[in-house]
MOPAC internal coordinates of N, CA, C and O (Angstrom, degrees):
PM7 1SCF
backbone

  N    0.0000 0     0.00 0     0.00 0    0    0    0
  C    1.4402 1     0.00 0     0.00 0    1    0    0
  C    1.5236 1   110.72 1     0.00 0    2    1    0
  O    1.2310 1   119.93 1   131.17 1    3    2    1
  N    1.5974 1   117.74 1   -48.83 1    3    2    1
  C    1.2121 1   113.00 1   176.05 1    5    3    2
  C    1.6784 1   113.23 1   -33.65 1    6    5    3
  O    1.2310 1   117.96 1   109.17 1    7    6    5
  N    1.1812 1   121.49 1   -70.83 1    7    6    5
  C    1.6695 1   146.38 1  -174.07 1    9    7    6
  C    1.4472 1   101.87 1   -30.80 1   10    9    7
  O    1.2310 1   124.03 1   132.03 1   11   10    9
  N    1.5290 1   109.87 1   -47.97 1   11   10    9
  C    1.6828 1   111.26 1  -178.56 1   13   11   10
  C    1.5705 1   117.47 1   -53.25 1   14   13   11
  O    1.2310 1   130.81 1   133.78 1   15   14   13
  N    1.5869 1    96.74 1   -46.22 1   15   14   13
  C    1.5781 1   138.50 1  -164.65 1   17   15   14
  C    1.8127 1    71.45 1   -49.46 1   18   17   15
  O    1.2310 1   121.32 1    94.78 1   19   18   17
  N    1.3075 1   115.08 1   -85.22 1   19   18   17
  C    1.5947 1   149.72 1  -118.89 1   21   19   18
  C    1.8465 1    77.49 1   -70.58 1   22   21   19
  O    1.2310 1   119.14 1   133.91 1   23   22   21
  N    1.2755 1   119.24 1   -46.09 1   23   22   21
  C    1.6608 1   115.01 1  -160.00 1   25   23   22
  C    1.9211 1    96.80 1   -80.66 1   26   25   23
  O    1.2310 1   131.85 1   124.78 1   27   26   25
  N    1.0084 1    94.73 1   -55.22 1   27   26   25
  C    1.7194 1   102.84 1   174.75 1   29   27   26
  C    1.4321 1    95.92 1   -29.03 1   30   29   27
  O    1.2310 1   121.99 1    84.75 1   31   30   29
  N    1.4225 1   113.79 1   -95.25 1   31   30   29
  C    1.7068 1   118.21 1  -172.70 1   33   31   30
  C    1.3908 1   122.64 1   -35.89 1   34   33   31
  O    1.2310 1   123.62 1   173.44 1   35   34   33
  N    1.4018 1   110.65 1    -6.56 1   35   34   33
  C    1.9393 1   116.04 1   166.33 1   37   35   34
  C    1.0102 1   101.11 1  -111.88 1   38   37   35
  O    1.2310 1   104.72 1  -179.11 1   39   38   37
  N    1.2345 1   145.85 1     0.89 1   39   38   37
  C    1.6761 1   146.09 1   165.32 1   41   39   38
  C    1.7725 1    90.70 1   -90.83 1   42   41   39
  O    1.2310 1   122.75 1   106.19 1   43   42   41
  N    1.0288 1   112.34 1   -73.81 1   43   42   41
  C    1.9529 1    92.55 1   174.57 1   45   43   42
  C    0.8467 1   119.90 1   -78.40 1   46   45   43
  O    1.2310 1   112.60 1  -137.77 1   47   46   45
  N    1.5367 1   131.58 1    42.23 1   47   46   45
  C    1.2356 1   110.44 1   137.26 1   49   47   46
  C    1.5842 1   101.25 1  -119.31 1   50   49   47
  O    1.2310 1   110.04 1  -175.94 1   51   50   49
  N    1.1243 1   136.30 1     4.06 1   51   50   49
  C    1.3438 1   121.30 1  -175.11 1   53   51   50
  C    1.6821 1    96.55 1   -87.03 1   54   53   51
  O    1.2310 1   127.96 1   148.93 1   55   54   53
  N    1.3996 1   102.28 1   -31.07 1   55   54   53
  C    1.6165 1   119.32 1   175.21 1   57   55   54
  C    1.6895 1   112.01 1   -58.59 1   58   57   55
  O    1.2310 1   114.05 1   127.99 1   59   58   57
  N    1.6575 1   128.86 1   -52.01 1   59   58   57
  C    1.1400 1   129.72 1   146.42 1   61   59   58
  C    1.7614 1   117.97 1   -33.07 1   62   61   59
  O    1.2310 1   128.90 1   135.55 1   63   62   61
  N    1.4981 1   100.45 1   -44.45 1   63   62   61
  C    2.0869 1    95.04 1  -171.32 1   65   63   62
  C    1.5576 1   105.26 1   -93.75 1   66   65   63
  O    1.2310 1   118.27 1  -156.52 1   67   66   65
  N    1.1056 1   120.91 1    23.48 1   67   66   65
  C    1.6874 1   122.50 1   170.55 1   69   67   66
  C    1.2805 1    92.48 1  -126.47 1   70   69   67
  O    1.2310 1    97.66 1   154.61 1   71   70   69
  N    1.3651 1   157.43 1   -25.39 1   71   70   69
  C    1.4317 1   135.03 1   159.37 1   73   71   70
  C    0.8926 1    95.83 1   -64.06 1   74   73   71
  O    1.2310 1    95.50 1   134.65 1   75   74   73
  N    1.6587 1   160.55 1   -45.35 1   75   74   73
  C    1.2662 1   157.10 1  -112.47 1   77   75   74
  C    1.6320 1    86.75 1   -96.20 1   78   77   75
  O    1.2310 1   123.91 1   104.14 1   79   78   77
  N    0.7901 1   110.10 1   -75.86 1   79   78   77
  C    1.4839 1   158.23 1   170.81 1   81   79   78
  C    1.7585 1   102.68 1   -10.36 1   82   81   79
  O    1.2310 1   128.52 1   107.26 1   83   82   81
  N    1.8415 1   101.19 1   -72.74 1   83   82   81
  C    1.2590 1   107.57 1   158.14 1   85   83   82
  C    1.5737 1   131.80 1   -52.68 1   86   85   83
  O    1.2310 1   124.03 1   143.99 1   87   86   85
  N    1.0144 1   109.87 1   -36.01 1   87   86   85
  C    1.7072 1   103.46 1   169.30 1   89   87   86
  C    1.1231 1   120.76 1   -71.65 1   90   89   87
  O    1.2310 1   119.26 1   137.17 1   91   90   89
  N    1.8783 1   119.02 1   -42.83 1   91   90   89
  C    1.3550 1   118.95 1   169.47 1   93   91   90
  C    1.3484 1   107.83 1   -51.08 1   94   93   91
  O    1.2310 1   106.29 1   142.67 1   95   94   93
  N    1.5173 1   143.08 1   -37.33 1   95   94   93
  C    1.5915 1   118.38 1  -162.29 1   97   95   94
  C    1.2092 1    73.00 1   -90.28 1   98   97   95
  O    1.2310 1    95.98 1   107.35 1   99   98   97
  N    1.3526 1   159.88 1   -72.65 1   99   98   97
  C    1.6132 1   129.26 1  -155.95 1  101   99   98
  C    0.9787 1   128.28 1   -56.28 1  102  101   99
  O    1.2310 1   115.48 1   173.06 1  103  102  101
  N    1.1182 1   126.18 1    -6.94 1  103  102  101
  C    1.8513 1   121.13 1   165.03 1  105  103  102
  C    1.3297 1   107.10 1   -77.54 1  106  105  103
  O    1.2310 1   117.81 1   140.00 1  107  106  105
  N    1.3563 1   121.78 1   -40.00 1  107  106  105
  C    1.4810 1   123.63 1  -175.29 1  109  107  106
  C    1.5713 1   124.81 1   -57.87 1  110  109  107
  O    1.2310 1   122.06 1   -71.85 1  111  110  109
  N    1.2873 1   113.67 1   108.15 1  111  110  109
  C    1.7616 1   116.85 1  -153.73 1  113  111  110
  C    1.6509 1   102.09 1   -60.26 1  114  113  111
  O    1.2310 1   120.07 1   134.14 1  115  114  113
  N    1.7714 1   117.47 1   -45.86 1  115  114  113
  C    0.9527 1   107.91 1  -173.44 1  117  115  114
  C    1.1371 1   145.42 1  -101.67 1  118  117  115
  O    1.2310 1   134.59 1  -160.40 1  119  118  117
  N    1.8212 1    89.39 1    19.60 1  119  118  117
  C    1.4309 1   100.39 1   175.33 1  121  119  118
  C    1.7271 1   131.18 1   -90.19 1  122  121  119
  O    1.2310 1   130.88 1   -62.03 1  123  122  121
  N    1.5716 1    96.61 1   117.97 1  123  122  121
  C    1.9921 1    86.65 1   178.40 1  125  123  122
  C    0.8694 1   150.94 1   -74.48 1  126  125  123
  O    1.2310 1   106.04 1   -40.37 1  127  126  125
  N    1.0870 1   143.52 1   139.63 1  127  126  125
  C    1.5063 1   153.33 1  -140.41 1  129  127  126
  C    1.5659 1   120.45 1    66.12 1  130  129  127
  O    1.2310 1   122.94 1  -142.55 1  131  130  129
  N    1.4571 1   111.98 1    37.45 1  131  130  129
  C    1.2705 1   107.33 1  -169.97 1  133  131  130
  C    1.3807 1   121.85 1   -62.12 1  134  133  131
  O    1.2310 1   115.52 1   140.10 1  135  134  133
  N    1.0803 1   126.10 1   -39.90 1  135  134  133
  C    1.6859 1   131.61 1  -167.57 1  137  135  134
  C    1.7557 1    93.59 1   -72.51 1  138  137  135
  O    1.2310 1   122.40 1   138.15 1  139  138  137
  N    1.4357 1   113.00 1   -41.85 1  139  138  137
  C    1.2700 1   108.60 1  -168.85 1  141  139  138
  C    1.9427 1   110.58 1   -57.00 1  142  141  139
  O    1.2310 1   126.22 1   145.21 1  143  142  141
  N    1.9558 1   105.65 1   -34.79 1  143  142  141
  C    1.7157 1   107.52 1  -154.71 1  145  143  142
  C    1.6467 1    77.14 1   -87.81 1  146  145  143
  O    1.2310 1   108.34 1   176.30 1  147  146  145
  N    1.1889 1   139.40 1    -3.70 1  147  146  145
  C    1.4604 1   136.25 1  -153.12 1  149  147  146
  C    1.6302 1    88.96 1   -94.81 1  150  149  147
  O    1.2310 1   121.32 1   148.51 1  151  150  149
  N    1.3428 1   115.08 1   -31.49 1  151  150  149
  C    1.7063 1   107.61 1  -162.00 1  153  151  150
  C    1.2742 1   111.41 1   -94.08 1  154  153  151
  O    1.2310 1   125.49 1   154.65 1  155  154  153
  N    1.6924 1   107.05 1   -25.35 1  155  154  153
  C    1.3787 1   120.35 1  -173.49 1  157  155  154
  C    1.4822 1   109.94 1   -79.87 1  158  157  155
  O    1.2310 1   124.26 1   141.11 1  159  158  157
  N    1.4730 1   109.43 1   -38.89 1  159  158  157
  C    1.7072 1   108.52 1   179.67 1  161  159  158
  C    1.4733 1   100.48 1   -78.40 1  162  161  159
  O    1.2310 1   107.51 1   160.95 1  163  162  161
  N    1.3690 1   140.91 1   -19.05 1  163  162  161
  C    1.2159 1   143.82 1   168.69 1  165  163  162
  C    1.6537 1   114.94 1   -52.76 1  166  165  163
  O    1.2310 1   131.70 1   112.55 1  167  166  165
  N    1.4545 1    95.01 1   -67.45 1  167  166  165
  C    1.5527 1    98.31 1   162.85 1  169  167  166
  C    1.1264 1   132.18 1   -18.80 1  170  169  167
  O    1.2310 1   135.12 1   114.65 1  171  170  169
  N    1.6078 1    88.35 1   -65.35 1  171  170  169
  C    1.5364 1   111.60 1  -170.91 1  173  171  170
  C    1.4518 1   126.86 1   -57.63 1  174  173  171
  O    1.2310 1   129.31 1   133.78 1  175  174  173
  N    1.5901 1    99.66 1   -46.22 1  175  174  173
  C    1.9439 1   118.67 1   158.03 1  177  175  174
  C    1.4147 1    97.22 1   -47.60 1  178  177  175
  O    1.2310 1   113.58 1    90.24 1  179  178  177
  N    1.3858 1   129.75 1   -89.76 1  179  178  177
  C    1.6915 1   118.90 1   179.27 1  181  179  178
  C    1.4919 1   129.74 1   -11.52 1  182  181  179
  O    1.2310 1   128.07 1   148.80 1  183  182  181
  N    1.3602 1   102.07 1   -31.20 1  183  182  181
  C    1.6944 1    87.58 1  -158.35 1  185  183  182
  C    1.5175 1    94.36 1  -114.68 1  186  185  183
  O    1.2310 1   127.34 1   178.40 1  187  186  185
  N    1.2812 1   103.48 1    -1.60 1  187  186  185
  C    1.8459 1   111.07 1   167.97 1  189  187  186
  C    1.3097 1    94.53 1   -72.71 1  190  189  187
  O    1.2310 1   112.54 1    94.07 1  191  190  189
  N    1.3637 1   131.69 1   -85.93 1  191  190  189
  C    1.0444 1   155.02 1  -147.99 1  193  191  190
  C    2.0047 1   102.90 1   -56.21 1  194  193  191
  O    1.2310 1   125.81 1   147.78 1  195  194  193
  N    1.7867 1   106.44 1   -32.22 1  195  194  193
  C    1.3777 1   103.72 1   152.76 1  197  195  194
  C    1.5042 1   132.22 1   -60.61 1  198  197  195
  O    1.2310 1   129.49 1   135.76 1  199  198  197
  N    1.2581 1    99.31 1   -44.24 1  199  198  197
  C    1.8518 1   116.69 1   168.57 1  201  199  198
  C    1.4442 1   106.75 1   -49.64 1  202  201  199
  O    1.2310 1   119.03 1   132.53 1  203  202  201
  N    1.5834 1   119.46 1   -47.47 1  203  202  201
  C    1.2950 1    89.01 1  -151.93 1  205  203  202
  C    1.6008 1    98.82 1   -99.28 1  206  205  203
  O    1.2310 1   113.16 1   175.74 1  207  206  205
  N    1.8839 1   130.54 1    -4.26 1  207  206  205
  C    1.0862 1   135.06 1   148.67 1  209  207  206
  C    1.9480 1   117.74 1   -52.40 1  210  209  207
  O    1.2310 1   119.19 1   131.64 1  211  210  209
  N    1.0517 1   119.15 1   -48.36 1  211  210  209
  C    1.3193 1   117.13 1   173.69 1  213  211  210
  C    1.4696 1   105.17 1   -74.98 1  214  213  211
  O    1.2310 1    98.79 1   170.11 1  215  214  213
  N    1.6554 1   155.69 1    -9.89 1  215  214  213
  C    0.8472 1   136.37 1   167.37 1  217  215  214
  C    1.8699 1   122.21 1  -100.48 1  218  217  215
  O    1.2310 1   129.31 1   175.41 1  219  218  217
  N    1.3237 1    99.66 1    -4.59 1  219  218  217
  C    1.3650 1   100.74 1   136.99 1  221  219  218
  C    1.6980 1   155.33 1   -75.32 1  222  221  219
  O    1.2310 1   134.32 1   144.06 1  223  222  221
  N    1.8034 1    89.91 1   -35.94 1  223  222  221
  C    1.6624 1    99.72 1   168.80 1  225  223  222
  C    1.6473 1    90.36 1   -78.47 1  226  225  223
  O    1.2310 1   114.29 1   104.59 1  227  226  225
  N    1.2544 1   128.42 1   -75.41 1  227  226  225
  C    1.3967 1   124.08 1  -139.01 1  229  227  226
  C    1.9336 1   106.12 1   -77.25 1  230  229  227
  O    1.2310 1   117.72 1   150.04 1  231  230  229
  N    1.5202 1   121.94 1   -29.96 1  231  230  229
  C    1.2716 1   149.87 1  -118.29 1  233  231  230
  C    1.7188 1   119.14 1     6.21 1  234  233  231
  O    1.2310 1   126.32 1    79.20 1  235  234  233
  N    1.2987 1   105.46 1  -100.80 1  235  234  233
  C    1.6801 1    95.03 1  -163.80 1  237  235  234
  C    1.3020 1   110.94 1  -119.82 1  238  237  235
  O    1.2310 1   121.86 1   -91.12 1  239  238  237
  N    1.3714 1   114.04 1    88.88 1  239  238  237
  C    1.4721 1   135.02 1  -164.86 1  241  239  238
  C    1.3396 1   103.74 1  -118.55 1  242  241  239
  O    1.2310 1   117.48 1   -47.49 1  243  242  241
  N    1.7215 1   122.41 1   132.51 1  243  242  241
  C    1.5491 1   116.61 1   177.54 1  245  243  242
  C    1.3805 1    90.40 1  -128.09 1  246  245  243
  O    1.2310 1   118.43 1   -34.93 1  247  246  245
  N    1.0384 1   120.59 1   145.07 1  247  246  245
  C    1.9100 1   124.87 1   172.12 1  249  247  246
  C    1.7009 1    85.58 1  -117.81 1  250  249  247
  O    1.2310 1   129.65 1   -37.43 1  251  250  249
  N    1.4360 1    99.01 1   142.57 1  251  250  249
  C    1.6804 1   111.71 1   175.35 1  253  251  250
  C    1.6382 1    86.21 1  -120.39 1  254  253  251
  O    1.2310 1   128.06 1    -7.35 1  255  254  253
  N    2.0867 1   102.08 1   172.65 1  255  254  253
  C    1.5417 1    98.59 1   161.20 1  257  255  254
  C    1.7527 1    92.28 1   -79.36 1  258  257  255
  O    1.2310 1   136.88 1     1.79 1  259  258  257
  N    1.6360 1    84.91 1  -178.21 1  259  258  257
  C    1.5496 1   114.40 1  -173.68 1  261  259  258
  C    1.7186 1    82.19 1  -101.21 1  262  261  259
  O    1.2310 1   124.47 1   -44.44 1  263  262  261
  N    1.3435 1   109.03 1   135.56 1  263  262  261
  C    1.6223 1   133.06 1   173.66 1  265  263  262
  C    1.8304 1    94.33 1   -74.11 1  266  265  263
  O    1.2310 1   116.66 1   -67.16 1  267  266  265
  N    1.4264 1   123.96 1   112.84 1  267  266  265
  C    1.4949 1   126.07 1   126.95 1  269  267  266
  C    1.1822 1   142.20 1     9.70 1  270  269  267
  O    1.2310 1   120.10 1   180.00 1  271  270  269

């Protein structure tokens, strides 16, 4: 359980440093494509922050198909 604990808390926080991340390039006046790197590092925080919520309820489970 610890190990789950230990990966979780680096999945939110990498998830914390990609929102971070996204606001910093949107504050920045002269940087281009801002709204665009703003949505993508946004994303990106989201689907961390899904990872590391689903690997606490469920943790590290892979289902394959069954071979024929």
């Amino acid at each position: 359980m610890g190990l789950r604990q230990g990966k979780t808390k680096s999945i939110l926080e990498s998830s914390l440093d990609s929102a971070l991340l996204a606001v910093e390039i949107y504050n920045k006046p002269r940087t281009t494509f801002r709204s665009e790197g703003f949505i993508t590092m946004m994303i990106i925080a989201w689907t961390r922050l899904f990872h590391a919520y689903f690997n606490v309820t469920i943790g590290d489970k892979y289902f394959y198909k069954k071979k024929k």
